[in-house]
Every structure is written in C-alpha cells, then in structure tokens.
PDB file of N, H, CA, C and O in Angstrom:
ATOM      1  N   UNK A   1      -8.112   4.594 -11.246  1.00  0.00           N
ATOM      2  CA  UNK A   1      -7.890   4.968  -9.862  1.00  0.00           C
ATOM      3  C   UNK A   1      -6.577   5.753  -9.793  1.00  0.00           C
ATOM      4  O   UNK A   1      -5.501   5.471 -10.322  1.00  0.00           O
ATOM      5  N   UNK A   2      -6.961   6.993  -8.884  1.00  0.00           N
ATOM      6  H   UNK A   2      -7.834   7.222  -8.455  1.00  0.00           H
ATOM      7  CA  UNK A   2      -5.344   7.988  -8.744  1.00  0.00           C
ATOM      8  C   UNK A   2      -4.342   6.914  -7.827  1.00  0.00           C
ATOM      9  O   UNK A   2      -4.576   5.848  -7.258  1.00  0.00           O
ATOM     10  N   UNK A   3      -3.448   7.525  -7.944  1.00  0.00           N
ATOM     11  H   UNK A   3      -3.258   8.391  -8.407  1.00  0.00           H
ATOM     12  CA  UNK A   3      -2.348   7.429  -6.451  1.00  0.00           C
ATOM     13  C   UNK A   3      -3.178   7.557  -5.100  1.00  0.00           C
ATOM     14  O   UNK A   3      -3.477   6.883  -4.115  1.00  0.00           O
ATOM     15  N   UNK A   4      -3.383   8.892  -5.669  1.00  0.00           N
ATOM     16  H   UNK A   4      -3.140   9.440  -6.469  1.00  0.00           H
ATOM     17  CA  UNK A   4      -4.060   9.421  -4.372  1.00  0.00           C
ATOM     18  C   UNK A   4      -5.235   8.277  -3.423  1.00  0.00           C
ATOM     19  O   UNK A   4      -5.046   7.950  -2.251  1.00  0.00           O
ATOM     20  N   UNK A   5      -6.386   7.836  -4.255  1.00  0.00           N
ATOM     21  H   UNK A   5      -6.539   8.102  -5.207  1.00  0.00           H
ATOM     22  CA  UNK A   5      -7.419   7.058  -3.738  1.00  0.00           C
ATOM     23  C   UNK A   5      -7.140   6.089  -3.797  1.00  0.00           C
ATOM     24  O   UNK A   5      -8.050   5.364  -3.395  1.00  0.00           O
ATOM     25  N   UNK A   6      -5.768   5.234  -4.298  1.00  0.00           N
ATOM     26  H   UNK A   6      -5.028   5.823  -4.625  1.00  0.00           H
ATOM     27  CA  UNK A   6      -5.342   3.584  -4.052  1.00  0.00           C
ATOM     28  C   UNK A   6      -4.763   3.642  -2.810  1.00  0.00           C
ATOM     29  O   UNK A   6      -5.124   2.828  -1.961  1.00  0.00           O
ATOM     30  N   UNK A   7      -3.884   4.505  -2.543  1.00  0.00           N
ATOM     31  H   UNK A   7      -3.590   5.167  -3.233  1.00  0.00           H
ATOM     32  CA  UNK A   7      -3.065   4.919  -1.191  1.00  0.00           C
ATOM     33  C   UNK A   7      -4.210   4.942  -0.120  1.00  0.00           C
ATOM     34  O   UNK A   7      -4.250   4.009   0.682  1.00  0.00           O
ATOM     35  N   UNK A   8      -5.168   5.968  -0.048  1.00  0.00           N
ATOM     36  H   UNK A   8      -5.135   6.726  -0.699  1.00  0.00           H
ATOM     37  CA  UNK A   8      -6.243   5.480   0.520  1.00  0.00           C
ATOM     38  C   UNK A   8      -7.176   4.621   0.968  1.00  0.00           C
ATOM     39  O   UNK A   8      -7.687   4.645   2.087  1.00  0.00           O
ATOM     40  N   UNK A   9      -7.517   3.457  -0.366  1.00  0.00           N
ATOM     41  H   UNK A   9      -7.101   3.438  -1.275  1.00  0.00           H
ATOM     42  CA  UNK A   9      -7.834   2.367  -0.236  1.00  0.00           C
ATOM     43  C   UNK A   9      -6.988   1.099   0.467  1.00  0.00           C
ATOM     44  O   UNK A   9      -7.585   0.181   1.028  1.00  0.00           O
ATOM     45  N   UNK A  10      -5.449   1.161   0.364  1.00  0.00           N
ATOM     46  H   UNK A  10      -4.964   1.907  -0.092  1.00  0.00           H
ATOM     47  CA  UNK A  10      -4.359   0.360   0.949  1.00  0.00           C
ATOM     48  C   UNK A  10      -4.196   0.767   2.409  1.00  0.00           C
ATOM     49  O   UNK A  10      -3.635   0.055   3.242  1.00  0.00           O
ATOM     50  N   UNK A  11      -4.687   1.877   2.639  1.00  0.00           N
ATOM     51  H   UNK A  11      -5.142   2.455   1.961  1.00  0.00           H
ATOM     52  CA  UNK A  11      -4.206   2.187   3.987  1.00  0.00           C
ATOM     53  C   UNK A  11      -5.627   1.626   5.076  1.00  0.00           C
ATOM     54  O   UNK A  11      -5.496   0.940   6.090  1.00  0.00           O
ATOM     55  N   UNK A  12      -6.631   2.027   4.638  1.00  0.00           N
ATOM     56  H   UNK A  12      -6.737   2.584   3.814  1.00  0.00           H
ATOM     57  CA  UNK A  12      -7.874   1.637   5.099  1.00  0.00           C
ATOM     58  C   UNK A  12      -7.851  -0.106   4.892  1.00  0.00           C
ATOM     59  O   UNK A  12      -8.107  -0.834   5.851  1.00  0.00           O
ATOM     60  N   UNK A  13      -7.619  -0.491   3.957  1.00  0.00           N
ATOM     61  H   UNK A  13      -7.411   0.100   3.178  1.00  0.00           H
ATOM     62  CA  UNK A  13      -7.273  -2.349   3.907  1.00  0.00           C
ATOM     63  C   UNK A  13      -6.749  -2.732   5.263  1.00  0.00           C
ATOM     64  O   UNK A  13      -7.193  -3.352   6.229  1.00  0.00           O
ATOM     65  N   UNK A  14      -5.579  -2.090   4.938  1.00  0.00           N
ATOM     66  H   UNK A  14      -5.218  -1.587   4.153  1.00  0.00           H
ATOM     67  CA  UNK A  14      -4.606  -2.547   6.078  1.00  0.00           C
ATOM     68  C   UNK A  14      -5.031  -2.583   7.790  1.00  0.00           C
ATOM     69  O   UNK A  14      -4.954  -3.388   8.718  1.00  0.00           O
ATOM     70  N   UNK A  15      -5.606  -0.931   7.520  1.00  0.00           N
ATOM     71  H   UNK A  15      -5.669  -0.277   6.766  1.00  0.00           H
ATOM     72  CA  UNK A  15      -6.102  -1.061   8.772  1.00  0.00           C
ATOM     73  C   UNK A  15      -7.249  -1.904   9.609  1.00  0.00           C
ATOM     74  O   UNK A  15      -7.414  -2.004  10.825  1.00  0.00           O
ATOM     75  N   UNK A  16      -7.966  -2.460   8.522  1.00  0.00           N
ATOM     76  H   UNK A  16      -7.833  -2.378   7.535  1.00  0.00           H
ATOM     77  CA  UNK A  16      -9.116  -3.257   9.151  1.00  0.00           C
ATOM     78  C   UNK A  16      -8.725  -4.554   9.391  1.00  0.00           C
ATOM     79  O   UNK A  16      -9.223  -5.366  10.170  1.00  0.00           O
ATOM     80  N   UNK A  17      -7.523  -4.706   8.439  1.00  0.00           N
ATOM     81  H   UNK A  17      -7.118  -4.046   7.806  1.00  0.00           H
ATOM     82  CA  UNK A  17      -6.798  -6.124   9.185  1.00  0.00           C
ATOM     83  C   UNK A  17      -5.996  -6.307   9.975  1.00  0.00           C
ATOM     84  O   UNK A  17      -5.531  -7.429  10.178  1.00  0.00           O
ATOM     85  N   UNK A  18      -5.491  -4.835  10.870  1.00  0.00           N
ATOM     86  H   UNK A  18      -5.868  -3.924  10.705  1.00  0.00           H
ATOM     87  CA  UNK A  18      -4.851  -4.655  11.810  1.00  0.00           C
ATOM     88  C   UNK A  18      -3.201  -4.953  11.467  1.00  0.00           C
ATOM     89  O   UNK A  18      -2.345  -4.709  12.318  1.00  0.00           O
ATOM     90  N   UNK A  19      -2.933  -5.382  10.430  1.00  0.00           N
ATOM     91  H   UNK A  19      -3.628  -5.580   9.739  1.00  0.00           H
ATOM     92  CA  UNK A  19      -1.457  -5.147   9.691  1.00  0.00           C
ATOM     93  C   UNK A  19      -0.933  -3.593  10.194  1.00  0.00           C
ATOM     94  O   UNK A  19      -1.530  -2.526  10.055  1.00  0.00           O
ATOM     95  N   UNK A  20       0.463  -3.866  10.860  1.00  0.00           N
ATOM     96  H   UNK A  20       0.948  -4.733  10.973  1.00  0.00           H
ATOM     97  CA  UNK A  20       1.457  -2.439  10.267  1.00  0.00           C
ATOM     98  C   UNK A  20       1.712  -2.587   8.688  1.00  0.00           C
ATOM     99  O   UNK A  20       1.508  -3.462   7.846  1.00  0.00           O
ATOM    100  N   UNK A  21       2.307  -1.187   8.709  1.00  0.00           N
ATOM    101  H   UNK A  21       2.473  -0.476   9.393  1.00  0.00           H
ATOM    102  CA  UNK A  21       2.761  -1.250   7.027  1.00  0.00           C
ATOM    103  C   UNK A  21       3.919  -2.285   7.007  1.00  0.00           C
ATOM    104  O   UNK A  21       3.770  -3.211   6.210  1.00  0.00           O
ATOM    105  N   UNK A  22       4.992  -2.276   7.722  1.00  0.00           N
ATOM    106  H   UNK A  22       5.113  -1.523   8.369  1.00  0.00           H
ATOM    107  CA  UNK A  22       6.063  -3.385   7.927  1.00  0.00           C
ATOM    108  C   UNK A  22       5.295  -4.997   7.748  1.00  0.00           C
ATOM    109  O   UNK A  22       5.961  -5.652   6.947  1.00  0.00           O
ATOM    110  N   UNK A  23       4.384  -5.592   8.150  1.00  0.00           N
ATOM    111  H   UNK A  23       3.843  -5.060   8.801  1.00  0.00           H
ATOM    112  CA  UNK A  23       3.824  -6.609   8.012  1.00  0.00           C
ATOM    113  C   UNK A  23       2.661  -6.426   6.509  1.00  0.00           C
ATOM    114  O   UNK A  23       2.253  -7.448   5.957  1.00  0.00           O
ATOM    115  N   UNK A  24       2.485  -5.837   6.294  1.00  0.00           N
ATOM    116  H   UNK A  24       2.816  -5.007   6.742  1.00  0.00           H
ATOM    117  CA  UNK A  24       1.815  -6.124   4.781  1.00  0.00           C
ATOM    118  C   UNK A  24       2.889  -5.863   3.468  1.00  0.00           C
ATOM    119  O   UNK A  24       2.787  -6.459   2.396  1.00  0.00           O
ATOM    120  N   UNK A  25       3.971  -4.814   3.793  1.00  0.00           N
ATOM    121  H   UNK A  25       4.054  -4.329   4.664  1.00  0.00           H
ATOM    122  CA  UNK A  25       5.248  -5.078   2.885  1.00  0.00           C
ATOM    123  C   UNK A  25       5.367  -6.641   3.021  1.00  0.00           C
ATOM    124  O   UNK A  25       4.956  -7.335   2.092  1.00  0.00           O
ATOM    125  N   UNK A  26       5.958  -7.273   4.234  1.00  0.00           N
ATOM    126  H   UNK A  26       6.292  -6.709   4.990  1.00  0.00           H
ATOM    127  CA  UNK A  26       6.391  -8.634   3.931  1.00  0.00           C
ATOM    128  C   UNK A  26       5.615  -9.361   2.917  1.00  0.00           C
ATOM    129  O   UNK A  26       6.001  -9.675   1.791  1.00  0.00           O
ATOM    130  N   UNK A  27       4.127  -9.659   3.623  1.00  0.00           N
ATOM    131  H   UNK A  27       3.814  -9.404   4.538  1.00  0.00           H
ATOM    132  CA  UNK A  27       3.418 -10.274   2.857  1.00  0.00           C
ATOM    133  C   UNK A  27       3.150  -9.940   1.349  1.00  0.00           C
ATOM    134  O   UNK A  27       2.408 -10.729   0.764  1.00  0.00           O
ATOM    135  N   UNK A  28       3.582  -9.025   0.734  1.00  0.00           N
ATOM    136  H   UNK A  28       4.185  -8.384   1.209  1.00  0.00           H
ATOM    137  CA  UNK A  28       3.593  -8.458  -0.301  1.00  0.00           C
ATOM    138  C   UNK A  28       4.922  -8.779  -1.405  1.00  0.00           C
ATOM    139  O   UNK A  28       4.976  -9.018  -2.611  1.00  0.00           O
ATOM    140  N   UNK A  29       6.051  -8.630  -0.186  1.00  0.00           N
ATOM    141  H   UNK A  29       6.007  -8.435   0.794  1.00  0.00           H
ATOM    142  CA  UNK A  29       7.352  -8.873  -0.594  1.00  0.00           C
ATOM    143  C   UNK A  29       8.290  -7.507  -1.043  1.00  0.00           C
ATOM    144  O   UNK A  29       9.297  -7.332  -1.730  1.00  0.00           O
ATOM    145  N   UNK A  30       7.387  -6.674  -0.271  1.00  0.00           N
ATOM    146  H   UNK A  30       6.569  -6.816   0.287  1.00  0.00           H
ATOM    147  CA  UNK A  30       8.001  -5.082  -0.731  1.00  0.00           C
ATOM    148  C   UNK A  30       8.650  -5.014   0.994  1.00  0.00           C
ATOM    149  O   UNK A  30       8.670  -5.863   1.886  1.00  0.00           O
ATOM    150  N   UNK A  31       9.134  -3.589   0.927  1.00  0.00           N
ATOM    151  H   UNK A  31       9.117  -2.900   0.203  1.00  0.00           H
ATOM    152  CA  UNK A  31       9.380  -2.896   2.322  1.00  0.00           C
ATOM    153  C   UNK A  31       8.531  -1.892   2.792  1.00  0.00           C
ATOM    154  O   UNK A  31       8.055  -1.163   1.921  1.00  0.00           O
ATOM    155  N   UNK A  32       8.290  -1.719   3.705  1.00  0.00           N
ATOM    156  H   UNK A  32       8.677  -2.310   4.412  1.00  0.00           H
ATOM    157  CA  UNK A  32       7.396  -0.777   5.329  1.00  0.00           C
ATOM    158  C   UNK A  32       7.295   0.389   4.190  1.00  0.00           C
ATOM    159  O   UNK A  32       6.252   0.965   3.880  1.00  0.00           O
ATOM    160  N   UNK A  33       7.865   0.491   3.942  1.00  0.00           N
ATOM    161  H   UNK A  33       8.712   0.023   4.193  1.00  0.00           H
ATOM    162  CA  UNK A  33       8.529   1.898   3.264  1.00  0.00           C
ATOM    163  C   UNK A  33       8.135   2.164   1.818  1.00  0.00           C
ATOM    164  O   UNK A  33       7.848   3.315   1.487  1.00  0.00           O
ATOM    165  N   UNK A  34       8.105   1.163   0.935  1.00  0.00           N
ATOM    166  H   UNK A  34       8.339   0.228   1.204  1.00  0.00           H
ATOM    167  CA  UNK A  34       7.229   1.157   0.142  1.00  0.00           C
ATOM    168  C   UNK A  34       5.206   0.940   0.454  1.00  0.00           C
ATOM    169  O   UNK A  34       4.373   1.257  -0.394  1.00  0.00           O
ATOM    170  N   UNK A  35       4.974   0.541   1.389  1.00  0.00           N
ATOM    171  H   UNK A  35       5.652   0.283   2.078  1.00  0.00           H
ATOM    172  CA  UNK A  35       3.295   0.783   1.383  1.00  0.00           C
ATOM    173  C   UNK A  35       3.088   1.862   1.902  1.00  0.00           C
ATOM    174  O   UNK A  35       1.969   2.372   1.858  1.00  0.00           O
ATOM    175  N   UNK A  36       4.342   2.565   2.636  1.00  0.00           N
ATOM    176  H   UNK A  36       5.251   2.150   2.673  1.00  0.00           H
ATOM    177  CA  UNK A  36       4.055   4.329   3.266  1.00  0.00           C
ATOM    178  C   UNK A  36       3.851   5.006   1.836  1.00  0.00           C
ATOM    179  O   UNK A  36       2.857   5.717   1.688  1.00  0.00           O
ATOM    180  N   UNK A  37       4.633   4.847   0.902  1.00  0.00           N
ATOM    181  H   UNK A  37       5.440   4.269   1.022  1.00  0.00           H
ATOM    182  CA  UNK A  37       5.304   5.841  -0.272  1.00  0.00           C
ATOM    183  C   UNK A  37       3.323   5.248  -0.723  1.00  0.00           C
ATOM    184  O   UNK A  37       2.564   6.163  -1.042  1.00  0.00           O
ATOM    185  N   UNK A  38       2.989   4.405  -0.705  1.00  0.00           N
ATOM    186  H   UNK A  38       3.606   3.662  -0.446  1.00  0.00           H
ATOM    187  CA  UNK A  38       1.288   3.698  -1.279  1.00  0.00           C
ATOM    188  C   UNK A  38       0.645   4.813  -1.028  1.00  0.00           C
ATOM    189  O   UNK A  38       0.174   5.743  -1.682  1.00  0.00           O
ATOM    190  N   UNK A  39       0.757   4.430   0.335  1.00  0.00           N
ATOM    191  H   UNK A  39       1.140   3.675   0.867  1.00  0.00           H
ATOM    192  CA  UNK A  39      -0.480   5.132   1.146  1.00  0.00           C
ATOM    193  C   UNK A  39      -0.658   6.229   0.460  1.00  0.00           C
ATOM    194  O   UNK A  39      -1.584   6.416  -0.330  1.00  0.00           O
ATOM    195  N   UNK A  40       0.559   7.301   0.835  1.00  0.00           N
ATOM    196  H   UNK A  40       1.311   7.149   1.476  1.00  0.00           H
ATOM    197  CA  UNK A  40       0.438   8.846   0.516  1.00  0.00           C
ATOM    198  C   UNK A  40       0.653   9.000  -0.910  1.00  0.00           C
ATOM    199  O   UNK A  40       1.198  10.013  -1.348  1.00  0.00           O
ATOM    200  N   UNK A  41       0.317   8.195  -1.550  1.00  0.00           N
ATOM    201  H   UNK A  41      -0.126   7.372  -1.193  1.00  0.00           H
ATOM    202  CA  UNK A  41       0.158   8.642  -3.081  1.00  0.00           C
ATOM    203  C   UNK A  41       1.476   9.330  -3.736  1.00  0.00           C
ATOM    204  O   UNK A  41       1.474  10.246  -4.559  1.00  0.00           O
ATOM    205  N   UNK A  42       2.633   8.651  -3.160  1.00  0.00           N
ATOM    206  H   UNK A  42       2.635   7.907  -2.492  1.00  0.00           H
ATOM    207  CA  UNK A  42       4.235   9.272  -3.847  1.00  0.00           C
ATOM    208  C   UNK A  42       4.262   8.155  -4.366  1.00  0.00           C
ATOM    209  O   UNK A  42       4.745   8.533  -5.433  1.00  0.00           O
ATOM    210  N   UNK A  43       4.134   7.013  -4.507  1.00  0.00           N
ATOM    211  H   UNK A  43       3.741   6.706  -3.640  1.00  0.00           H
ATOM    212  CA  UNK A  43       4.381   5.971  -5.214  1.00  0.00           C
ATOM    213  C   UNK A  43       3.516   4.943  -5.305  1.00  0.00           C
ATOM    214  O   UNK A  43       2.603   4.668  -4.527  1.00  0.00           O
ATOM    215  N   UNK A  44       3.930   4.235  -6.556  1.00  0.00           N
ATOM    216  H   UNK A  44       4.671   4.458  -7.189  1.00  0.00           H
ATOM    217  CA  UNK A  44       2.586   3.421  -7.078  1.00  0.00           C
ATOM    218  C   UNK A  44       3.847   2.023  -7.917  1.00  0.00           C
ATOM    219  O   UNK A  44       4.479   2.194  -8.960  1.00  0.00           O
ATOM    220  N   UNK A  45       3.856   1.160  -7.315  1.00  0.00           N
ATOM    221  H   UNK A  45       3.343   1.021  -6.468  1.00  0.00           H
ATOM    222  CA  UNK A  45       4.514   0.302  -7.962  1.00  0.00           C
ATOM    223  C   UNK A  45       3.777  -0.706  -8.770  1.00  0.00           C
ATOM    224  O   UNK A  45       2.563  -0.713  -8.976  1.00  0.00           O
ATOM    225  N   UNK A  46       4.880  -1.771  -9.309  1.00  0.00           N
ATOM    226  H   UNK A  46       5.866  -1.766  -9.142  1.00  0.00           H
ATOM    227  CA  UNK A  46       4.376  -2.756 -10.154  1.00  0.00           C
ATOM    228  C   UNK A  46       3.084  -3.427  -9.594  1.00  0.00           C
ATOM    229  O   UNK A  46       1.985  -3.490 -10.145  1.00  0.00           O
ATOM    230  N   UNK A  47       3.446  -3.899  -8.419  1.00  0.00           N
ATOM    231  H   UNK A  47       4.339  -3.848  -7.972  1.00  0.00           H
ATOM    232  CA  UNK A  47       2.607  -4.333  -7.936  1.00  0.00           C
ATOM    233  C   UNK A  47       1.095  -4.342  -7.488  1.00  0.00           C
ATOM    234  O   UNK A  47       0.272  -5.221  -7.232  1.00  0.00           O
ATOM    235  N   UNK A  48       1.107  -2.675  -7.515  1.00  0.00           N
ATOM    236  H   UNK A  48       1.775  -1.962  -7.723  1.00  0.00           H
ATOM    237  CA  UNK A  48      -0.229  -2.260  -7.541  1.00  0.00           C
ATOM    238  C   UNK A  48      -0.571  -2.254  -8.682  1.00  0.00           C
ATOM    239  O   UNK A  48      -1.648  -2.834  -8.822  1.00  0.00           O
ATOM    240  N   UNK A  49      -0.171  -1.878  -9.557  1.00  0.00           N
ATOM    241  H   UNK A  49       0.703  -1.407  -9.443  1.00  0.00           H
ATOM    242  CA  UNK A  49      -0.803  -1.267 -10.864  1.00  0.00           C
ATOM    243  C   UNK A  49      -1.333  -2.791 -11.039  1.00  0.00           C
ATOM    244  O   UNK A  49      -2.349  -2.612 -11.711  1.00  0.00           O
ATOM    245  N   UNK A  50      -1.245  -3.921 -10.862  1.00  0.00           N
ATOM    246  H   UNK A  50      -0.420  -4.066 -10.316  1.00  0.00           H
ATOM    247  CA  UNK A  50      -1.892  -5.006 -11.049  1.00  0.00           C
ATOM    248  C   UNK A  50      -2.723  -5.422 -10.989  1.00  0.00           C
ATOM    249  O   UNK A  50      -3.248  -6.231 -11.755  1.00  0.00           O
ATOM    250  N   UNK A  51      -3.438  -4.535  -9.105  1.00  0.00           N
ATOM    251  H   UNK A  51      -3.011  -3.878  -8.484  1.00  0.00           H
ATOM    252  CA  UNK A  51      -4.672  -5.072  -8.515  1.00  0.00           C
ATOM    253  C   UNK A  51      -5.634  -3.560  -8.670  1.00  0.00           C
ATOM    254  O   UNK A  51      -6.787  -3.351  -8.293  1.00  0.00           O
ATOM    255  N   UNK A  52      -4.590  -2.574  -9.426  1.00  0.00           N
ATOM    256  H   UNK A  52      -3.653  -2.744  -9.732  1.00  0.00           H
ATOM    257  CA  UNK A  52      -5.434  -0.976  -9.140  1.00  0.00           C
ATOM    258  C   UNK A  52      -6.550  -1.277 -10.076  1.00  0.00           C
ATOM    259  O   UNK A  52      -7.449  -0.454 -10.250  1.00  0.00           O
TER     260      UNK A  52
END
C-alpha cells in the first residue's frame, strides 16, 4: 500500500467514525498533525507501517 492510498484509507476510517483528526491522534497517541501529514500521503509513520 502507497502513502498515497493509506492516507486515503485513514481519512475515510476516520470519517465514518466521525473522529476529528485531533481525536484519533489521541487515541493513537500521535498529534492532529500527524494523521493530516497520513491523510495526504507526506507522511507515513511507525505506526502505520504496522497496520499498512
């Protein structure tokens, strides 16, 4: 899976559970700011690469 289509897949997650990005960072233990950098496929952390 790219950046590109995990960012996609995280953003569509999120949205069906009605999470902001600020509330699925928490639950994650990242920041707002890191599941934005997800979404748009600029970043891909440890954390994903786990469940990608």
């Amino acid at each position: 899976m790219n950046d590109y289509s995990f960012g996609k897949y995280i953003f569509e997650k999120r949205k069906q559970s009605g999470d902001s990005q600020n509330e699925l960072g928490r639950k994650l233990g990242v920041t707002g700011k890191a599941v934005s950098k997800w979404e748009n496929g600029c970043l891909m952390g440890d954390i994903c690469r786990g469940i990608a």
